[in-house]
C-alpha positions as CSV (number, residue, x, y, z in Angstrom):
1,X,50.9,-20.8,-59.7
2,X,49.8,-23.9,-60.8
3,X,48.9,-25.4,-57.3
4,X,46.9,-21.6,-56.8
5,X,44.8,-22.6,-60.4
6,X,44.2,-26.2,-59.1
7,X,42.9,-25.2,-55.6
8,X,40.7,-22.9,-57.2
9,X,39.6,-25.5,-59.3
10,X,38.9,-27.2,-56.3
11,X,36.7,-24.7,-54.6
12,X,34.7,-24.1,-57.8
13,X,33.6,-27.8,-58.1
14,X,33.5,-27.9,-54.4
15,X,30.2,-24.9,-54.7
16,X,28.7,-26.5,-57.4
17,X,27.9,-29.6,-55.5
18,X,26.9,-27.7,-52.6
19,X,24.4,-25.8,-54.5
20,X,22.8,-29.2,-56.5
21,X,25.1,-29.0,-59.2
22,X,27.4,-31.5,-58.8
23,X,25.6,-34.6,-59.5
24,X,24.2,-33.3,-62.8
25,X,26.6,-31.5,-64.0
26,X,27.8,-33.1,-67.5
27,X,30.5,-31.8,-70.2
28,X,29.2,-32.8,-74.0
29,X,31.2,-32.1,-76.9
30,X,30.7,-28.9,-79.1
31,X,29.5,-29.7,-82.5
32,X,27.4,-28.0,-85.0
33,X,23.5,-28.7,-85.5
34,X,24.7,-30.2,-89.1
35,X,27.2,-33.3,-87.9
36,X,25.2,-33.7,-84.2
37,X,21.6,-34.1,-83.0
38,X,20.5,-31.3,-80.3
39,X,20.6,-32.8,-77.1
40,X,17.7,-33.0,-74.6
41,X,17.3,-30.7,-72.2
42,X,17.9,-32.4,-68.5
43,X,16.1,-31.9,-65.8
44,X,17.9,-30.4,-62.2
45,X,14.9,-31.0,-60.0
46,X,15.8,-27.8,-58.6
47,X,13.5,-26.4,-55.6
48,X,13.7,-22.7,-53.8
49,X,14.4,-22.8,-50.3
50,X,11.6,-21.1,-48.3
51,X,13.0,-19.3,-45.2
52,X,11.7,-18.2,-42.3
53,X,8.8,-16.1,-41.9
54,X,7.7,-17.2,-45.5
55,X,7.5,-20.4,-44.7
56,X,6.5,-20.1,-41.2
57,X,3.4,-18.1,-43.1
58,X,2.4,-20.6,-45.6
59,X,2.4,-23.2,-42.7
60,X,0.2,-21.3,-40.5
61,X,-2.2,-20.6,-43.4
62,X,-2.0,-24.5,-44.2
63,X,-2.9,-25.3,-40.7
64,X,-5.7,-22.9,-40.1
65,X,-7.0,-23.6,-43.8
66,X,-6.9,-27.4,-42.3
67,X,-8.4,-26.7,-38.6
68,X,-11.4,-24.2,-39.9
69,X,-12.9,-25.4,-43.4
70,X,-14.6,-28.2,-42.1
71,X,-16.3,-25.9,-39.9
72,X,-17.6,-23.6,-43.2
73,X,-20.8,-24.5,-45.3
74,X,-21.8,-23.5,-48.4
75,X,-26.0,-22.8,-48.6
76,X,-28.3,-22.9,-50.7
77,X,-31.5,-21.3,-50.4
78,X,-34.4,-21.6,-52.7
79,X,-36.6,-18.8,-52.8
80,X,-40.9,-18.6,-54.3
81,X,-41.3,-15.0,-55.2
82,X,-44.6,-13.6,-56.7
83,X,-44.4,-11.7,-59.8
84,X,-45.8,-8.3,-60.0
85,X,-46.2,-7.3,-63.6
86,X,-47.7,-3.9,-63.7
87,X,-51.0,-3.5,-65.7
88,X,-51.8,-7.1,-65.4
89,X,-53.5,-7.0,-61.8
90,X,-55.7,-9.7,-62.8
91,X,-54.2,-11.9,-64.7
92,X,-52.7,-15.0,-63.8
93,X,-49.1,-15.2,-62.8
94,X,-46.9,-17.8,-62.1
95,X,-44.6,-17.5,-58.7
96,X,-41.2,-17.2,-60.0
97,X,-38.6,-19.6,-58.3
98,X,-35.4,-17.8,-56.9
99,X,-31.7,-19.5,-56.3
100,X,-29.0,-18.0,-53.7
101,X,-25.9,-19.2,-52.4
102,X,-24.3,-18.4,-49.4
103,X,-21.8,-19.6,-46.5
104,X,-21.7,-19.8,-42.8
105,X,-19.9,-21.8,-40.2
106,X,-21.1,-24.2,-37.2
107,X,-21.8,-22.7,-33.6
108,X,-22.3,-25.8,-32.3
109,X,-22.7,-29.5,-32.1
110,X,-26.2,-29.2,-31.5
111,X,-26.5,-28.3,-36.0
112,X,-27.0,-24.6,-35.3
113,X,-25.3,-23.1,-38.3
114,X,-24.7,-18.8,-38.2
115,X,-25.2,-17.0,-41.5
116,X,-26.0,-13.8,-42.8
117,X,-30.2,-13.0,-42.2
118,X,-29.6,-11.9,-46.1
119,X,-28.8,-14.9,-46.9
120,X,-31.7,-17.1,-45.7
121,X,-34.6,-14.1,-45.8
122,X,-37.5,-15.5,-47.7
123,X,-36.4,-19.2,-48.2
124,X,-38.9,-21.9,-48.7
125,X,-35.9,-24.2,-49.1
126,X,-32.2,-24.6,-47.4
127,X,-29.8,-27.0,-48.5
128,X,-26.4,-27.1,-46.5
129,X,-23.3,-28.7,-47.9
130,X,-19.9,-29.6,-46.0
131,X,-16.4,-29.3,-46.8
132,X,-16.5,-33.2,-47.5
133,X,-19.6,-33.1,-49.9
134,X,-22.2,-34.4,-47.4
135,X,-25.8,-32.1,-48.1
136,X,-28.2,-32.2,-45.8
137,X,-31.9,-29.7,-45.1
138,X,-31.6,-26.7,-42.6
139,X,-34.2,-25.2,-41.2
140,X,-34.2,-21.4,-39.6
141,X,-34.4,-21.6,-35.8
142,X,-34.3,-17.6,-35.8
143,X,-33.2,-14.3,-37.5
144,X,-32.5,-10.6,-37.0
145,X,-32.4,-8.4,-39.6
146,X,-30.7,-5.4,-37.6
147,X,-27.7,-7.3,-37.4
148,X,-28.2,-9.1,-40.2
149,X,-27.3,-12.7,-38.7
150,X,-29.8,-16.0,-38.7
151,X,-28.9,-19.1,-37.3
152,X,-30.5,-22.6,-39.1
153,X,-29.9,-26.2,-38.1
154,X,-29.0,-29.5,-39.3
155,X,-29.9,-32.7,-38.3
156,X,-26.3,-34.3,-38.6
157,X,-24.3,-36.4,-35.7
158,X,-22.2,-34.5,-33.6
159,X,-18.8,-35.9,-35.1
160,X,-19.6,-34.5,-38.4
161,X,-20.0,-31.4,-36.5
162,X,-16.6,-28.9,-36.0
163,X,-17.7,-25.4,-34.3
164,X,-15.2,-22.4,-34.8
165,X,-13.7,-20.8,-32.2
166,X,-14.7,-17.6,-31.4
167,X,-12.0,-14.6,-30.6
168,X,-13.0,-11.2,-28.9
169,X,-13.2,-8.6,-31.7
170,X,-12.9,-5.6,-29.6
171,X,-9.6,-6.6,-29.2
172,X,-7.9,-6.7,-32.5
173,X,-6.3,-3.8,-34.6
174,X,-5.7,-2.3,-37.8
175,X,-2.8,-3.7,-39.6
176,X,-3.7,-7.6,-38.2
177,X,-3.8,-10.6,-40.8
178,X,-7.6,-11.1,-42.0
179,X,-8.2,-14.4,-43.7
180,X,-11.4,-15.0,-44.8
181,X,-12.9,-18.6,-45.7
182,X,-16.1,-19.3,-47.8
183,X,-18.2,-19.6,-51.1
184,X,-17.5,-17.0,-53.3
185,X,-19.9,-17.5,-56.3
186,X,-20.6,-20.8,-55.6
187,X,-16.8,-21.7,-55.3
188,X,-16.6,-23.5,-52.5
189,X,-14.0,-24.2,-49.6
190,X,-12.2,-20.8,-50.7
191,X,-9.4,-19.1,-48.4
192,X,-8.7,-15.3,-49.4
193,X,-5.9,-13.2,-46.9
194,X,-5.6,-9.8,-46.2
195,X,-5.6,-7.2,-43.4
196,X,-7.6,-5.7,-40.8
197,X,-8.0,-2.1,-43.0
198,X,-10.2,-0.2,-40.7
199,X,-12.4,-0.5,-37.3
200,X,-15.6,0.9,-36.1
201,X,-17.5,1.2,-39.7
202,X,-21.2,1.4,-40.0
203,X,-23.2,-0.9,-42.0
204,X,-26.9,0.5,-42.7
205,X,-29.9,-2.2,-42.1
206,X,-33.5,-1.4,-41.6
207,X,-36.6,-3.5,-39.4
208,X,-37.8,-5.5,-42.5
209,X,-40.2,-2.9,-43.7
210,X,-39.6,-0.3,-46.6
211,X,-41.9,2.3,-44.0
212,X,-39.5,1.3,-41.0
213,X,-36.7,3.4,-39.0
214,X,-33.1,2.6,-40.2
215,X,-30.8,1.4,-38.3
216,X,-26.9,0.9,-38.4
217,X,-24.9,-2.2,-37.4
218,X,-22.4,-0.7,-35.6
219,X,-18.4,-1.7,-34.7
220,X,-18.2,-3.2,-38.1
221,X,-14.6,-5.0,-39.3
222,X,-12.9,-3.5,-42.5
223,X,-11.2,-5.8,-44.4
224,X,-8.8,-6.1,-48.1
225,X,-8.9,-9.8,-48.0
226,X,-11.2,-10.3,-50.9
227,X,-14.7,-11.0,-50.2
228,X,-17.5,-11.9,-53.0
229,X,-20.8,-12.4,-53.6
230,X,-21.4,-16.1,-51.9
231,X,-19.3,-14.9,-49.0
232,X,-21.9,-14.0,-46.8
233,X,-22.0,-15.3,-43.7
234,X,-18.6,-17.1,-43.8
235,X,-15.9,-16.3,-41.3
236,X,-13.4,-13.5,-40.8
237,X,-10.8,-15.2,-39.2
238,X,-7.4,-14.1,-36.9
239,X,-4.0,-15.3,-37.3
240,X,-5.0,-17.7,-34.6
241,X,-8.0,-19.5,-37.0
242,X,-10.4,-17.7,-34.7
243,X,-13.6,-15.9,-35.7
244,X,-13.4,-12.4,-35.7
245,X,-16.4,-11.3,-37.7
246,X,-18.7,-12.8,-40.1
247,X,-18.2,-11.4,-43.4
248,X,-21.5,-9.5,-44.9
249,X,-20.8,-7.1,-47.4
250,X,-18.7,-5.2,-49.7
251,X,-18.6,-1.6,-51.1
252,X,-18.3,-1.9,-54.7
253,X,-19.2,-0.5,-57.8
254,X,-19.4,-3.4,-59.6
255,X,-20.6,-6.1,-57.4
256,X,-17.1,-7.8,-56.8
257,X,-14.1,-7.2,-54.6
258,X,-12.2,-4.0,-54.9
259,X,-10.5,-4.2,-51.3
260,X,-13.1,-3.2,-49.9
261,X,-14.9,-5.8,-47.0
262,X,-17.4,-5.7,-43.8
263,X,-17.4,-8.2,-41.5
264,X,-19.8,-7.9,-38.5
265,X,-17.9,-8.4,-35.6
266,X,-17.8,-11.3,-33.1
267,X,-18.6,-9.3,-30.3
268,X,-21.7,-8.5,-31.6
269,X,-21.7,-12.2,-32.7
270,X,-21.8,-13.5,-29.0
271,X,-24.4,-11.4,-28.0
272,X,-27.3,-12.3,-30.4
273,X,-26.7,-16.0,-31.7
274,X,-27.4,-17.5,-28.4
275,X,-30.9,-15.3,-28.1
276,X,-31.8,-16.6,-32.0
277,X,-31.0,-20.2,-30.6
278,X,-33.3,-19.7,-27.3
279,X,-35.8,-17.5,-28.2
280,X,-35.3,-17.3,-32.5
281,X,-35.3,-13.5,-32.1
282,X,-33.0,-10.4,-30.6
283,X,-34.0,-7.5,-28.1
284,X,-31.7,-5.0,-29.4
285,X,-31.4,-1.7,-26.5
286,X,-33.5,0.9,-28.1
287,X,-33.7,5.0,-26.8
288,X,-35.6,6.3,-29.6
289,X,-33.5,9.5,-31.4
290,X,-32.5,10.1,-34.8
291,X,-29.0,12.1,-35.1
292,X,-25.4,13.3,-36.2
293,X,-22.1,13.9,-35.5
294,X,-21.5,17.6,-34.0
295,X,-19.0,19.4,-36.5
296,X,-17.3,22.6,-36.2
297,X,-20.1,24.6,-38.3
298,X,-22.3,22.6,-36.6
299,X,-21.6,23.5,-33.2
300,X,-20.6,27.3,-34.4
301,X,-24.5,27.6,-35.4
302,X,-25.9,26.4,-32.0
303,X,-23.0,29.1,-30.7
304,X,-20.8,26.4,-28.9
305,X,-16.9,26.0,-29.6
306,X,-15.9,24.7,-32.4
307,X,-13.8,22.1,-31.4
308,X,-17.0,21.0,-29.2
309,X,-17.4,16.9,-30.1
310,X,-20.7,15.1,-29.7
311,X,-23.5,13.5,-31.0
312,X,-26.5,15.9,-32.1
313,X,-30.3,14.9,-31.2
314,X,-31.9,15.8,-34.6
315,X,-35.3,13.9,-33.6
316,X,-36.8,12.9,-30.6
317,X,-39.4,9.2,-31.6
318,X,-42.6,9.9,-29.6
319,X,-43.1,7.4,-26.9
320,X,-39.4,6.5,-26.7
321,X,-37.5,6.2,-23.6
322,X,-35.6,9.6,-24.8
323,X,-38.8,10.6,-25.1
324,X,-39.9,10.5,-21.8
325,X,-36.4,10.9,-20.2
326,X,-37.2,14.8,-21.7
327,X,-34.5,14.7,-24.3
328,X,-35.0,17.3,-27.0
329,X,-34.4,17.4,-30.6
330,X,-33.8,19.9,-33.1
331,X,-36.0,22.9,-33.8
332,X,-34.1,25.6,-35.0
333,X,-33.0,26.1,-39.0
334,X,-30.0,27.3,-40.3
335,X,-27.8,27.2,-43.4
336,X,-24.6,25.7,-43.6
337,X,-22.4,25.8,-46.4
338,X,-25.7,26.4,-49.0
339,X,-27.6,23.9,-47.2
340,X,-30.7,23.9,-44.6
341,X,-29.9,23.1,-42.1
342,X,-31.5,21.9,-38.2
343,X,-29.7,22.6,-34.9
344,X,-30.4,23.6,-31.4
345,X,-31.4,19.9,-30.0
346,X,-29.3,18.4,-26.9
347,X,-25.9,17.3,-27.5
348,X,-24.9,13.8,-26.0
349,X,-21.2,13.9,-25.0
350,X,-20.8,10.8,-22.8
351,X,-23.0,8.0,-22.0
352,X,-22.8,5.7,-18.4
353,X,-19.4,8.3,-18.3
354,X,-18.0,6.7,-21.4
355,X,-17.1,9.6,-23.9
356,X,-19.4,10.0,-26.7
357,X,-17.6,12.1,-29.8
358,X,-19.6,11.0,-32.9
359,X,-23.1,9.8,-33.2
360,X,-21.4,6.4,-34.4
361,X,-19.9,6.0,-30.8
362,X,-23.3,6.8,-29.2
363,X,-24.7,3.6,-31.5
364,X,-21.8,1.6,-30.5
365,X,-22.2,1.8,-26.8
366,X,-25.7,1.0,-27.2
367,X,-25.1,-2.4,-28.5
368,X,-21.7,-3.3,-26.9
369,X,-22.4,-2.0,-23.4
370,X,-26.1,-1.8,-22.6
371,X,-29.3,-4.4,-22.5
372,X,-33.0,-3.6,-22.3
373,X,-34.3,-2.3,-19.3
374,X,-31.0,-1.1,-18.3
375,X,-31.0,2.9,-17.3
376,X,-28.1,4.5,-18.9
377,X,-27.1,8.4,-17.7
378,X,-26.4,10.3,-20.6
379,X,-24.0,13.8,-20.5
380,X,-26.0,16.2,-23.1
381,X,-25.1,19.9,-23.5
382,X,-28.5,21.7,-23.5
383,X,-28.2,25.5,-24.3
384,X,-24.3,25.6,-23.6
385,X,-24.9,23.8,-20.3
386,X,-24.3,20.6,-19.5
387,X,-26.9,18.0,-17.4
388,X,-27.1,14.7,-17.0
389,X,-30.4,12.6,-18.0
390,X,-31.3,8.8,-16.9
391,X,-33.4,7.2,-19.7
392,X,-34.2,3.1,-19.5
393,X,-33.7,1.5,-22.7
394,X,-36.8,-0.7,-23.9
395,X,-36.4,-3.1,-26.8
396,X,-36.4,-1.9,-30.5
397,X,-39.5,-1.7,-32.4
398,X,-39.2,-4.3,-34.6
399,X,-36.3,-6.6,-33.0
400,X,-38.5,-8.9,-31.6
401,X,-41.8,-11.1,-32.3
């Protein structure tokens, strides 16, 4: 019994020092607070053990934290904007002087830097500053406000120059890592993590002019990795530490981050920074309709099933290539669920033979797929039957100088 007790003993010590114990482990004598001074509390130095995927996590976030930031800017744009104080047309005013901060993230080792057009619209003045603290003057070598990306330049030697590396956003999915990395409210050099939420949003832009057509950037990244105001124009990056967007926006009640994040892809990305650095301005394809999605009541009132999917011609721009390709637009009037309603105008189902089931699909073929002066053969449901119409694409009002 006695051996048992001792080899127990044995084993107890034996786990103690396995665990850190053992070494600092000490025995004081009991004795009350009146005959004995408290003793200090010793330290065990004891650390967690990380395991496996957590810390295979924390060192991939540490190593694409170290590869990208040098690559991310903050901005700083300085603005001149000219009162208008109504009843005082004639007095004197003094231009007001506007601040705004902003990211983006070097294309090249050229200095072309990519940002959001938001974030550099209007500036007299553009200050750049790098992860290590050097500022230097940008200028804008081009913009385009219907996809909301600009692209300025530094004069800086190439080995203080690190571009990003680009990844192919039509290939990633819902439920991938997000990690975002840039200046939100003035905070620079700021990595936030999250998830791929949703695909295929909409962001709404117009052509600069409060008269203009609107517009939607299409294809748009979703994202819960929190995004703030001074984010724009920063990068939306992959688990690999490549861009996969170029974070623009939030939806938000009050102005901050409530999960809710827009990055414009990098597919769109690719296509219209290299035209800003050529040319400082973007053709963007352009047919010339205004539109819907077909829903069920929708396509019950133009007397076509109701599981029918497409995208409704509400209007028809005069001039346009779907002008002159003879598409037609709505004309007819109907009420839907208490509301007026128009119906009757073609229905576009596929495009080039790709299916089209929304009107967002329709704008996301257009920029992914097509180029100006390319003719495109669209599917359309006219009257119940089904045709097929070539239109040639021109370039957007508005998209170019």
């Amino acid at each position: 019994m006695k051996r048992q007790i001792i080899f127990m003993l044995v084993i107890a010590l034996a786990l103690l020092a396995a665990v850190g114990y053992g070494s600092s482990l000490s025995v004081a004598p009991i004795a009350s607070a009146a005959t004995q001074p408290e003793a200090a509390p010793q330290s065990t130095n004891l650390s967690i053990p990380k395991f496996g995927a957590v810390a295979d996590w924390e060192s991939s976030l540490e190593s694409i934290y170290t590869q990208v930031n040098p690559s991310v800017v903050a901005i700083q744009v300085v603005a001149t904007q000219q009162p208008n104080v109504p009843g005082f047309r004639f007095a004197p005013q003094q231009p007001q002087t506007q601040q705004a901060l902003g990211s983006g993230f070097v294309w090249d080792t050229a200095g072309h830097i990519v940002t959001n057009n938001h974030v550099i619209d209007g500036a007299n003045r553009i200050s750049v500053t790098f992860s290590d603290g050097t500022i230097v003057s940008a200028k804008v070598v081009g913009a385009d406000p219907n996809s909301d990306l600009a692209v300025i330049q530094v004069n800086a030697p190439a080995s203080a120059l690190h571009p990003v590396q680009m990844a192919d956003s039509t290939q990633i999915k819902v439920g991938q890592f997000a990690i975002a990395i840039g200046n939100p409210f003035g905070e620079q050099n700021t990595m936030t993590t999250g998830i791929v939420s949703a695909l295929g949003r909409s962001l709404p832009v117009n052509d600069g002019t409060a008269q203009g057509p609107s517009y939607t950037i299409p294809d748009v990244i979703q994202t819960d990795a929190p995004i703030n105001p001074g984010n724009s124009g920063g990068v939306l990056l992959n688990a690999d530490g490549k861009v996969v967007g170029v974070t623009s926006a939030i939806e938000s009640p009050a102005g901050t981050s409530s999960g809710i994040g827009f990055a414009i892809p990098s597919a769109i990305v690719q296509k219209v920074v290299p035209a800003l650095i050529k040319t400082g301005h973007y053709d963007h394809p352009y047919i010339g309709i205004g539109g819907t999605t077909l829903t069920p009541n929708l396509a019950q009132a133009m007397g076509l099933k109701s599981d029918q999917r497409g995208a409704l011609v509400a209007s028809v721009t005069p001039g346009s290539p779907a002008d002159k390709a003879g598409l037609r637009g709505s004309t007819q009037q109907t009420t839907i669920d208490g509301v007026q309603t128009t119906v009757g105008g073609d229905v576009i189902t596929a495009m080039d033979g790709q299916s089209v089931k929304s009107f967002d699909d329709l704008i996301a073929y257009l920029s992914r797929s097509t180029s100006v002066n390319q003719t495109v053969t669209l599917t359309i449901l006219r009257d119940g039957k089904e045709q097929a119409v070539k239109v040639t694409l021109t370039a957007r009002p508005g998209s170019s100088t």
